[in-house]
matplotlib code that plots the C-alpha trace (Angstrom):
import matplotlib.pyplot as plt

x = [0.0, 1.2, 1.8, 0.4, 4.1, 4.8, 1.3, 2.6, 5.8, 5.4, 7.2, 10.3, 11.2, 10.4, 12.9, 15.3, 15.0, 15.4, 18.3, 20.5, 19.6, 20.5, 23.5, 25.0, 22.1, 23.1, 26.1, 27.0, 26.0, 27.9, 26.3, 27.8, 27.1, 23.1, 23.3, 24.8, 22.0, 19.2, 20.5, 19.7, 22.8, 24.4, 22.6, 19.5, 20.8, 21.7, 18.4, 16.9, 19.3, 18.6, 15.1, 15.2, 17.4, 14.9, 12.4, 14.5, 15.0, 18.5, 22.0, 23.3, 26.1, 26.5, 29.6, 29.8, 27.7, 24.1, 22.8, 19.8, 18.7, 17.1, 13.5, 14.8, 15.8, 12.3, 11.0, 13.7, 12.8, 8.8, 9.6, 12.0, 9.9, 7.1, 9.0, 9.9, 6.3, 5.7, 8.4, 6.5, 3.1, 4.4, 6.3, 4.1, 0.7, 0.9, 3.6, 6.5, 10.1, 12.7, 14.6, 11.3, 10.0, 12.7, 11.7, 8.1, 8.1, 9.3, 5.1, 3.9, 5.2, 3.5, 0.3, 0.9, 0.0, -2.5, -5.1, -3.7, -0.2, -1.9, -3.7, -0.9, 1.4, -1.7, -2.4, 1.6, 1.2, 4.5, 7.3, 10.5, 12.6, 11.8, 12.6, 16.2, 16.8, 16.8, 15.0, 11.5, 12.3, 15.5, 16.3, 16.8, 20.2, 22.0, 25.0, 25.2, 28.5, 29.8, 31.3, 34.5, 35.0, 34.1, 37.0, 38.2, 37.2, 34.5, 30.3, 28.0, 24.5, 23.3, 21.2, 20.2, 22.0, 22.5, 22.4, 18.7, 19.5, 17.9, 20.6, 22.8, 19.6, 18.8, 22.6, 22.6, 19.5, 20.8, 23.6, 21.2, 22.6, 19.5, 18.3, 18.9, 20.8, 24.4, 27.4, 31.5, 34.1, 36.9, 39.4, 39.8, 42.0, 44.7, 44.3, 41.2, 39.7, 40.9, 38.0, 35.9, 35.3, 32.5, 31.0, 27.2, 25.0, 28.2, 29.2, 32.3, 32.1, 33.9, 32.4, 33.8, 34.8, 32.2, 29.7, 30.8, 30.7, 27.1, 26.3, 25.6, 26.3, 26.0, 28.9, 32.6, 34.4, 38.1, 39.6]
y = [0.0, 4.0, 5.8, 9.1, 10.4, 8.4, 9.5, 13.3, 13.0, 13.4, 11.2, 13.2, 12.6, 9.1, 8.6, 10.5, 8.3, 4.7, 6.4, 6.9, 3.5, 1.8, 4.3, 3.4, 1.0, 1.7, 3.5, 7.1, 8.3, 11.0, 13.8, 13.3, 9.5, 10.9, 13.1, 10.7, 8.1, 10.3, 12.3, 15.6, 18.8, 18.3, 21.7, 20.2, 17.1, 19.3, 21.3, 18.1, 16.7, 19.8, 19.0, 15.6, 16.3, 18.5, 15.3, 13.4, 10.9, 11.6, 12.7, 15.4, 17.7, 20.4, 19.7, 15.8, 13.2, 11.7, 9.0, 7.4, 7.8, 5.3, 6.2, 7.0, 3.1, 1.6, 4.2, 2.9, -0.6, 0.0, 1.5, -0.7, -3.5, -2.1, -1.6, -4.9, -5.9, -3.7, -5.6, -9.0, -7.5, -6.2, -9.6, -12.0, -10.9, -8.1, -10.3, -7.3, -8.5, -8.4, -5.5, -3.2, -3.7, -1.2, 1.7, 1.2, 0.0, 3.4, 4.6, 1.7, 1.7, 5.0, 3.8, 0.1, 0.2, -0.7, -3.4, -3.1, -4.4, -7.2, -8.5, -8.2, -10.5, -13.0, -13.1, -13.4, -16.5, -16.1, -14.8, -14.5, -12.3, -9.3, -10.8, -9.8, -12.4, -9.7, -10.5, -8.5, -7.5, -5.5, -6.3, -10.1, -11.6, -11.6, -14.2, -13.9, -12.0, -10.6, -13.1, -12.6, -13.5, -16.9, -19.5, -20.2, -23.7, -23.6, -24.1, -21.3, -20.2, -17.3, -15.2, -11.5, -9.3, -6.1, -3.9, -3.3, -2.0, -3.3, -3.5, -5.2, -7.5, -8.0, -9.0, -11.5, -13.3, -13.8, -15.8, -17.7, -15.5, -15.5, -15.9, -19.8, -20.4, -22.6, -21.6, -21.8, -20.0, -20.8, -18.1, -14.8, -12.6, -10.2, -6.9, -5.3, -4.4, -7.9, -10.1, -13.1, -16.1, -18.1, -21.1, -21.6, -24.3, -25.8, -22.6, -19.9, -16.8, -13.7, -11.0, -7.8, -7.3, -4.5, -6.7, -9.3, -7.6, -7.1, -10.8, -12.0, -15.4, -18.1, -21.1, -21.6, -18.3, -17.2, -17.4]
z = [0.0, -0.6, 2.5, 3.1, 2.6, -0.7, -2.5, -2.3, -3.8, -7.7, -10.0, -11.0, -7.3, -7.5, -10.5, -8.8, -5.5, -7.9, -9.8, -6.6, -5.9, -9.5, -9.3, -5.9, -3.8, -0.3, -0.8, -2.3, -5.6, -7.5, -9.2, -12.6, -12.4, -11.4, -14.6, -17.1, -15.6, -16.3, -19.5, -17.6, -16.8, -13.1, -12.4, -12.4, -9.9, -7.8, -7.0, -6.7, -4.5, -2.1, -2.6, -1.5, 1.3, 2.6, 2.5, 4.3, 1.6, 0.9, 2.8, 0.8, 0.8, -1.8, -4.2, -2.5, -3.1, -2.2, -0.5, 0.4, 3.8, 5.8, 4.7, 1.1, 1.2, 2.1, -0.7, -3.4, -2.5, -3.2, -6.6, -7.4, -6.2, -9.1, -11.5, -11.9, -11.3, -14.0, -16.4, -15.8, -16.3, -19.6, -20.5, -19.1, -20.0, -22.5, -24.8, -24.9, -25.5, -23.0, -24.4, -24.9, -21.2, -19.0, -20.7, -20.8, -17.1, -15.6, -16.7, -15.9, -12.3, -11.0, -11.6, -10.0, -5.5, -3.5, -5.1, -8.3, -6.9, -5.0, -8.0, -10.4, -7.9, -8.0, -11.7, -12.3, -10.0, -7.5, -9.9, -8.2, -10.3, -12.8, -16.9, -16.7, -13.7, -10.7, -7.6, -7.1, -4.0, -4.4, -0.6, -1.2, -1.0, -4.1, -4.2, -8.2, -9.4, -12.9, -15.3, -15.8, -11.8, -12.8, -12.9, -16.3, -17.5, -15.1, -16.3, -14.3, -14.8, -15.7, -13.0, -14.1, -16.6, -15.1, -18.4, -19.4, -22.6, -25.7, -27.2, -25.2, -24.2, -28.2, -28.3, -25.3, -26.3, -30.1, -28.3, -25.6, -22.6, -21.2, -17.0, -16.7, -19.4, -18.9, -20.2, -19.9, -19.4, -22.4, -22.0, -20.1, -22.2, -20.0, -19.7, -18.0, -21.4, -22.7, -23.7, -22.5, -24.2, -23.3, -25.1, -25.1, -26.7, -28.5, -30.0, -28.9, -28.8, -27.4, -25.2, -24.5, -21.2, -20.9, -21.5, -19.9, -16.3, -16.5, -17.2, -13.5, -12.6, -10.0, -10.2, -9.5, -8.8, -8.8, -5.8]

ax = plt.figure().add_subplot(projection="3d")
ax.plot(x, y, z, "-o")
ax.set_aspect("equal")
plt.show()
């Protein structure tokens, strides 16, 4: 259900709230980082960030960073919570692809609370994760961790991918890199740019290390 406090804030403030927490999650969030996530100029992070500071949503010092205060954690984890609600729905029932869903979910998930967020979690009949493999509840335990972690030679499964992108989704689901989906690690180039290659369904292939690192896994890891 909304609280009285949640149903006044509008939904710029809302997206600002769920960006600090995709940015940074607990931690702190820089204000270029803020401004490259939303497309928007640093000046306008910053009058927000006063804005929500003055909320009590966020700890905030001018020229510094921002993070989430204790009640700007319970709201992140409602919104996020819908938003990925709001990525099933649109997957599940209304038959969108897995690279179309992000960006339709962020309208989707200010009009999803109350009944209508009960119902939904009926009618999707106890989903665990959103379509890209993350848990609903953003406050779960999360023991996946990036790919190239993962000891060469060794087979892992894929959990979520952490770049919501269609294009690296459309990319990743041409190969098979999908939530669920088995795979091994062949080689990991040097370098920190080097890339990784992974085999899939009988087939190599090499992923840039970029990609790679948002490709969350669970299996045998580097020591």
């Amino acid at each position: 259900m909304a609280t009285a406090t949640e149903t006044k804030l509008t939904e710029g403030i809302q997206e600002y709230i769920e960006a600090i927490w995709r940015v940074a999650g607990i931690g702190p969030a820089a204000t270029k980082a803020l401004a490259d996530h939303l497309k928007v100029a640093p000046a306008s992070v910053t009058g927000m960030l006063k804005r929500l500071a003055a909320l009590g949503l966020v700890q905030y010092r001018p020229y510094g960073r921002a993070s989430l205060s204790a009640k700007g954690r319970r709201l992140a984890t409602v919104l996020i919570r819908r938003h990925r609600l709001s990525e099933r729905l649109l997957t599940d029932i209304l038959g969108l692809p897995w690279d179309k869903v992000h960006t339709e979910a962020c309208r989707f998930e200010h009009l999803i609370e109350g009944e209508v967020e009960e119902r939904l979690i009926v009618r999707l009949g106890g989903v665990a994760t959103c379509p890209h493999g993350h848990p609903l509840n953003p406050s779960d335990l999360d023991k996946s961790y990036p790919l190239p972690q993962a000891k060469t030679a060794a087979a892992v499964r894929v959990i979520a991918i952490a770049d919501e992108s269609a294009e690296v989704l459309r990319y990743l689901a041409e190969l098979g890199i999908i939530p669920g989906a088995r795979l091994k690690i062949i080689k990991k180039e040097p370098f920190a740019d080097g890339p990784v290659i992974i085999e899939i369904a009988g087939k190599s292939h090499a992923l840039g290390r970029q990609v790679a690192e948002k490709i969350r896994v669970a299996g045998r890891k580097e020591a």
